[in-house]
C-alpha positions as CSV (number, residue, x, y, z in Angstrom):
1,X,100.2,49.7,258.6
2,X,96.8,49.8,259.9
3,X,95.3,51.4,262.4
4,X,91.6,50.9,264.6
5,X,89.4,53.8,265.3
6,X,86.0,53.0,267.0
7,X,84.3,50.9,264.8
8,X,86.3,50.7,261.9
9,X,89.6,48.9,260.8
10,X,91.2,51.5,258.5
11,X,94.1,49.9,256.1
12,X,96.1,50.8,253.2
13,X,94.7,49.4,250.1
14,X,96.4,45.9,248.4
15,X,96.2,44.6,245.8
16,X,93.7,41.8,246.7
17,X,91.0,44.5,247.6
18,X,90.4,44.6,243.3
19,X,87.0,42.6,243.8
20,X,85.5,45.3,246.8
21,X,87.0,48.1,244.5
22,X,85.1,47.1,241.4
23,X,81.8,45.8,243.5
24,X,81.6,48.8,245.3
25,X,82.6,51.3,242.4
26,X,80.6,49.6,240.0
27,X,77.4,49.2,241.8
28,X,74.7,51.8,240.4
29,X,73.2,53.1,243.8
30,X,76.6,53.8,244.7
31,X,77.1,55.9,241.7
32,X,73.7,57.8,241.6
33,X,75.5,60.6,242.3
34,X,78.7,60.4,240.2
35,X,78.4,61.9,236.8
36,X,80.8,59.5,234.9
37,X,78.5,56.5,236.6
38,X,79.6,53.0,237.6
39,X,82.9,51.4,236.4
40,X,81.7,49.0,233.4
41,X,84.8,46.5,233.8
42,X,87.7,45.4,236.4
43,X,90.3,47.5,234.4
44,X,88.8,50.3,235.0
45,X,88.8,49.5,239.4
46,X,92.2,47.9,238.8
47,X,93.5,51.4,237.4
48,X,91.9,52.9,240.5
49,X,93.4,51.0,243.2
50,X,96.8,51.3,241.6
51,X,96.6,55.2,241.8
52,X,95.5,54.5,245.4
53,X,98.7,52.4,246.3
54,X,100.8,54.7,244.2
55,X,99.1,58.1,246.5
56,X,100.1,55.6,249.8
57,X,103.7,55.0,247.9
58,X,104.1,58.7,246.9
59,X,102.8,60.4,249.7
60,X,102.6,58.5,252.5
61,X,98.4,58.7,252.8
62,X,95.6,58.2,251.1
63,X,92.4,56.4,250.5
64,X,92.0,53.3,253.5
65,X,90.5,49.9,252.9
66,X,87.7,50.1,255.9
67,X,86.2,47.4,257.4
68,X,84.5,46.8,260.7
69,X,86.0,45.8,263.8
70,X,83.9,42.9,264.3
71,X,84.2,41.5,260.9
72,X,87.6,42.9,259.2
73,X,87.7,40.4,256.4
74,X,84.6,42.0,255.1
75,X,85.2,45.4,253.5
76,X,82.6,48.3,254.0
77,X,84.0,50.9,251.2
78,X,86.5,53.0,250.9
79,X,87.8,57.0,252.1
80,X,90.5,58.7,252.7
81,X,92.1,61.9,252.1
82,X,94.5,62.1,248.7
83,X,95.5,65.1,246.4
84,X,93.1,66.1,243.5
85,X,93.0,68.3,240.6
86,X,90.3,71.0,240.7
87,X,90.6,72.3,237.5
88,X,94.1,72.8,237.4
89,X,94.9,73.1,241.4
90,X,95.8,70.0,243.5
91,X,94.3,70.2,246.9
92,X,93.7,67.8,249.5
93,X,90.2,66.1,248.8
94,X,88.3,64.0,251.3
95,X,86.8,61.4,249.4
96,X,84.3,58.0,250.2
97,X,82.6,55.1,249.0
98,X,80.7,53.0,251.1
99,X,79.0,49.2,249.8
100,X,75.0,50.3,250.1
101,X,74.6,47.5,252.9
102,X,76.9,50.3,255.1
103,X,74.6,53.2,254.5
104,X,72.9,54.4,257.2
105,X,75.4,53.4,259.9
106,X,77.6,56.5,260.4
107,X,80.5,54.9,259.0
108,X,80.8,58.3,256.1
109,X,81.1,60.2,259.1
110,X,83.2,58.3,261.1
111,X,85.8,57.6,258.4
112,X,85.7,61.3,257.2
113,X,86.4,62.4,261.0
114,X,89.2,59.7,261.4
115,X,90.8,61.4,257.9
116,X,90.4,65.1,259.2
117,X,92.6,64.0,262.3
118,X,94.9,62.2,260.7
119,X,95.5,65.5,258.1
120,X,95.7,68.0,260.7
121,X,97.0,65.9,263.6
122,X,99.2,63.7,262.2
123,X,100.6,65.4,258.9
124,X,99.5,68.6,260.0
125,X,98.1,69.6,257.0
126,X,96.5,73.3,256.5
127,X,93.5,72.2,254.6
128,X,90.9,69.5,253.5
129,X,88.4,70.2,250.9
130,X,85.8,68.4,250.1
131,X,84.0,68.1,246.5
132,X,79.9,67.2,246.4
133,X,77.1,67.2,243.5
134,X,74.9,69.8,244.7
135,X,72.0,67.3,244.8
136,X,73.8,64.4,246.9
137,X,72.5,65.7,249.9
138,X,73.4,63.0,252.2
139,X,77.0,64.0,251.2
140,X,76.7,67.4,252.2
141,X,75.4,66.0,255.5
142,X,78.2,64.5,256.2
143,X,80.7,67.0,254.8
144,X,79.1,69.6,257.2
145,X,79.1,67.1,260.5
146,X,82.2,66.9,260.3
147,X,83.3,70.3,260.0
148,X,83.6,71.3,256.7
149,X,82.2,74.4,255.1
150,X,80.8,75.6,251.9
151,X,83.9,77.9,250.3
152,X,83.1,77.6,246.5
153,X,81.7,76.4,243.2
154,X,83.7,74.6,240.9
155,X,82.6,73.9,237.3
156,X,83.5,70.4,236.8
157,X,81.2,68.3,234.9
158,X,80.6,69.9,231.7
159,X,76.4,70.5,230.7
160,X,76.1,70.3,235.0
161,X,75.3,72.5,238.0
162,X,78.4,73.3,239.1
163,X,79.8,71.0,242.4
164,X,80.0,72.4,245.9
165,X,83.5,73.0,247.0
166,X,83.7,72.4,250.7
167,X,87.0,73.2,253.0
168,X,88.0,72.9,256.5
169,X,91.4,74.1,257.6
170,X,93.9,73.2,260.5
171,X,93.4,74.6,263.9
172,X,96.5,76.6,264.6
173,X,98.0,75.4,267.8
């Protein structure tokens, strides 16, 4: 199951995407604002993209495999929507990655938009939040282009400013 928007090729994640998963996840610069940092090894990317398929498996969404229409063998990063715990309550958290070389391009916002539409229109989902360091402001850009709003604080990495707890809920018909 894939399906094009735009730009992008978004995908369900496979198996063979384990070298983009630990390339991208374990880069530094796309980790500067992550406090557990990069992944070290390929377990540790291998264990990701399992939960992934297991969310797609479970579920029925999740985090995409994106690429770019004009070269879809080479993947950009990763985003989707998939449940999270915040402290205890599982929401639905829009999530991203993006390879550094796809900074800059509008693909963050583009994917994010493509995952709002396909909670609310296609699931029908209430809500999507969104979870941000306070200081990736870049992040927050994006969050808020797309919709979402500040709603909260949530106390998640121990000795750190609490993150900011975005949410954007369904348009009722």
């Amino acid at each position: 199951m894939s399906a094009t928007k735009s730009r992008l090729i978004y995908r369900q994640p496979q198996l063979a995407d384990l070298p983009a998963v630990f390339a991208i996840f374990g880069d530094p610069q796309t980790n500067l604002f992550n406090p557990a940092g990069p992944m070290t090894d390929l377990a540790q990317a291998e264990a990701l993209l399992e939960r992934w398929i297991k969310h797609w498996a479970t579920h029925g969404y999740g985090w995409w495999t994106i690429s770019s229409a004009q070269s879809p063998d080479h993947i950009l990063g990763f985003a989707g929507i998939a449940t999270h715990d915040y402290l205890g309550k599982s929401v639905i958290n829009l999530g991203y990655r993006f390879a550094v070389e796809a900074w800059g391009h509008g693909y963050a916002t583009e994917a994010g938009q493509a995952a709002l539409t396909h909670a609310f229109d296609h699931l029908g989902l209430p809500e999507v939040f969104g979870l941000v360091r306070p200081d990736h402001a870049a992040s927050i850009k994006v969050l808020e282009k797309i919709g979402l709003r500040r709603f909260g604080l949530l106390d998640d990495v121990p000795g750190k400013a609490p993150s900011l707890v975005f949410r954007i809920q369904r348009n009722p018909a």
